[in-house]
LUMNUDREN-184471 format. One record per atom (N, C-alpha, C): residue number from 1; residue in one letter; atom name; x, y, z. Coordinates in Angstrom, 2 decimals, decimal comma. Atoms other than C-alpha are relative to their C-alpha. Example, Ala and Ser with C-alpha at 12.3 -4.5 7.8 and 13.67 -1.06 7.14 Angstrom:
! residues 2
   drenfi   vexfi   tifi         x         y         z
        1       a      N      0,89     -1,19      0,00
        1       a     CA     12,30     -4,50      7,80
        1       a      C      0,90      1,20      0,00
        2       s      N     -0,82     -1,19     -0,06
        2       s     CA     13,67     -1,06      7,14
        2       s      C     -0,77      1,09      0,73
//
This chain:
! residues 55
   drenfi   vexfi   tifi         x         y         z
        1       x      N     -0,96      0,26      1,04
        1       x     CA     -6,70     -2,09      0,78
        1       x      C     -0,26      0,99     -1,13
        2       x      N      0,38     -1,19      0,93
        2       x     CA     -5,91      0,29     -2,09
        2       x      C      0,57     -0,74     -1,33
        3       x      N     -0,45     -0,09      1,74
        3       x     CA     -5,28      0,19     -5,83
        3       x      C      1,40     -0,45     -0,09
        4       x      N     -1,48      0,28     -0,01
        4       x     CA     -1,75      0,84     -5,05
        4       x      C      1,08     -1,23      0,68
        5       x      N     -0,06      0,95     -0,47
        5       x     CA     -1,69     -2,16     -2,71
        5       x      C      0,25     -1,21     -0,99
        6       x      N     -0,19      0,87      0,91
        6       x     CA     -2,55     -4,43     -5,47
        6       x      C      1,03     -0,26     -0,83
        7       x      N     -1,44     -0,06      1,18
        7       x     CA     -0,34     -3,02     -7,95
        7       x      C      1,69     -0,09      0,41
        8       x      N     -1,02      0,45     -1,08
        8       x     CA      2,42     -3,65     -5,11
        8       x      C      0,02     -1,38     -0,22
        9       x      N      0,69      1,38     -0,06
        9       x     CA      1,22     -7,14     -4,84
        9       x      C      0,81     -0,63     -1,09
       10       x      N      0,04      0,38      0,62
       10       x     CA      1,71     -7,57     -8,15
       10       x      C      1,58      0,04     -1,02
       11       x      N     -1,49     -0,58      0,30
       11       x     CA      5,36     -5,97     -8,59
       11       x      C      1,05     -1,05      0,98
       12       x      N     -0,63      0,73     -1,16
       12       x     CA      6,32     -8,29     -5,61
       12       x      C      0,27     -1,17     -1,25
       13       x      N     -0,16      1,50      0,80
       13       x     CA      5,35    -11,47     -7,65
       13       x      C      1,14      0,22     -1,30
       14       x      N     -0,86     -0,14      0,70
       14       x     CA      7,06    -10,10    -10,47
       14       x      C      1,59      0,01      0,20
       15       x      N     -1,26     -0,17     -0,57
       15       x     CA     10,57     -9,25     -8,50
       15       x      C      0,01     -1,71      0,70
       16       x      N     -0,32      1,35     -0,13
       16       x     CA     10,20    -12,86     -7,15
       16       x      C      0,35     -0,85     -1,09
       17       x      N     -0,02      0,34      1,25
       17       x     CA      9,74    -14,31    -10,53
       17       x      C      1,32      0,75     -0,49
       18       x      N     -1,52     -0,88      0,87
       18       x     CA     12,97    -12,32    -11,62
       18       x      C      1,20     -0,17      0,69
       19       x      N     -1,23     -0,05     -0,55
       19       x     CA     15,05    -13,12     -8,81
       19       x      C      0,53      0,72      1,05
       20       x      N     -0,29     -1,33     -0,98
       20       x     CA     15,11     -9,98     -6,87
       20       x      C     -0,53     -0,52      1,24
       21       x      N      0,98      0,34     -1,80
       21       x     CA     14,38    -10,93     -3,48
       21       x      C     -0,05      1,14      0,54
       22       x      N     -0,04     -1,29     -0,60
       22       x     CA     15,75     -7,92     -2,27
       22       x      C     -1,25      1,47     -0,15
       23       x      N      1,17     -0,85      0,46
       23       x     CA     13,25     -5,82     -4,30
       23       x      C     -1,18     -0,53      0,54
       24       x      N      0,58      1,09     -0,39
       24       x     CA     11,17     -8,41     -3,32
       24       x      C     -0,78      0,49      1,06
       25       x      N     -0,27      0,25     -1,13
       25       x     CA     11,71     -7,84      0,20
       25       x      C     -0,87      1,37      0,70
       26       x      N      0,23     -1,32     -0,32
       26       x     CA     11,33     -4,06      0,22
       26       x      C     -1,41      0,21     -0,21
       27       x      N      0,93     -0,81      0,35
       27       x     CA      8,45     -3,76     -1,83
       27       x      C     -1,28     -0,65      1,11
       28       x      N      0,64      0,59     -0,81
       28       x     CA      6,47     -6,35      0,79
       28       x      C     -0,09      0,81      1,49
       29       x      N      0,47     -0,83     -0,86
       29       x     CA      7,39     -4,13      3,61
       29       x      C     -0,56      1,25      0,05
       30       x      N      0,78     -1,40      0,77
       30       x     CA      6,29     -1,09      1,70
       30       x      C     -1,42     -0,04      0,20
       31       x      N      1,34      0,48      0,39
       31       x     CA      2,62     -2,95      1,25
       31       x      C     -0,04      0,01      1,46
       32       x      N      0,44      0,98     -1,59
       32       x     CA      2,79     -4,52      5,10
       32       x      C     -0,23      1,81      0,74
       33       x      N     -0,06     -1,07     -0,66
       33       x     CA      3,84     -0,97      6,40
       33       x      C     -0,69      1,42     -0,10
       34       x      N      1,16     -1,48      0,82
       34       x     CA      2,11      2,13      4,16
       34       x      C     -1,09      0,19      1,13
       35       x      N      1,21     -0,14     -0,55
       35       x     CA     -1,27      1,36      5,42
       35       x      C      0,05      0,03      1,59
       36       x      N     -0,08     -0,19     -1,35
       36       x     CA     -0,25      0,91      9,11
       36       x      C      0,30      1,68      0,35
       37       x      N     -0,19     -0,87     -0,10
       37       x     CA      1,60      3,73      8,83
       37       x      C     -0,93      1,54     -0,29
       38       x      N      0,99     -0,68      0,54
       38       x     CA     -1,24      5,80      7,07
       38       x      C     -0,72      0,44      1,05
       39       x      N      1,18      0,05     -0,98
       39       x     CA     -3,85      5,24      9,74
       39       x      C      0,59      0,07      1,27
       40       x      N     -0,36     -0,10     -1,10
       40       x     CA     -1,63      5,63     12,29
       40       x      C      0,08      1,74      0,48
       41       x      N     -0,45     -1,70     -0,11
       41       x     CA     -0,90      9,54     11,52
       41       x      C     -1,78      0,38     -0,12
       42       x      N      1,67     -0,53      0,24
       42       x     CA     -4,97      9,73     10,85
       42       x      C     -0,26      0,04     -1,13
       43       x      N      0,06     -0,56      1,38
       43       x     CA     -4,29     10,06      7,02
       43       x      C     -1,31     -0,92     -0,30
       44       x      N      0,80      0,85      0,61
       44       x     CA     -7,66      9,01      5,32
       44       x      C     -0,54      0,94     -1,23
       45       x      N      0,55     -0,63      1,58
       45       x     CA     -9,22      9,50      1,45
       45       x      C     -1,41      0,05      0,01
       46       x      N      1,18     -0,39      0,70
       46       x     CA    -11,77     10,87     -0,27
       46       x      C     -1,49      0,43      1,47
       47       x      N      1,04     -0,51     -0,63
       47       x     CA    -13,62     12,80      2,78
       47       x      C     -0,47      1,41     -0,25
       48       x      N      0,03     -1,25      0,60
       48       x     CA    -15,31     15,88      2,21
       48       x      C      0,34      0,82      0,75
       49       x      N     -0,09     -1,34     -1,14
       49       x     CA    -15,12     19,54      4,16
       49       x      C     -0,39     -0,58      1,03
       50       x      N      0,64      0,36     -1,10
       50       x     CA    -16,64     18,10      6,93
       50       x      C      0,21     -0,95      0,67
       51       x      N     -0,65      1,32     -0,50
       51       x     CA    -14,96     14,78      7,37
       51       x      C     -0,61     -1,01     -0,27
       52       x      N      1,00      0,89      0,34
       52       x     CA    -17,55     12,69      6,18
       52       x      C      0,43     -1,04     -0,93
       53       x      N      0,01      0,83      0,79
       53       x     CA    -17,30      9,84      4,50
       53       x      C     -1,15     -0,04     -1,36
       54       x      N      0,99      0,03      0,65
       54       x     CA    -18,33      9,68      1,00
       54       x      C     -1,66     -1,22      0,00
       55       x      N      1,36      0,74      0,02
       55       x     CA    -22,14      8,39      0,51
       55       x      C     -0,32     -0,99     -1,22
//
């Protein structure tokens, strides 16, 4: 889970709270889908030249 996950999370509750389902709707498959989609192409953060995971 990322930063931007949360702050998704937290835009959802808000668009519920307001009514928007639709926004709602989107921004939930945005959160559900990103990260699948991410790790599916190989995309990953913060490794160095070498592929390593930071220490």
């Amino acid at each position: 889970m990322t930063a931007a996950s949360i702050w998704n999370a937290g835009a959802v509750g808000v668009a519920v709270g307001l009514g928007a389902a639709t926004i709602a709707i989107v921004l939930s498959l945005t959160n559900l889908l990103g990260p699948w989609l991410l790790s599916t192409l190989g995309v990953h953060g913060r490794e160095d030249d070498n592929g390593n995971p930071p220490s």
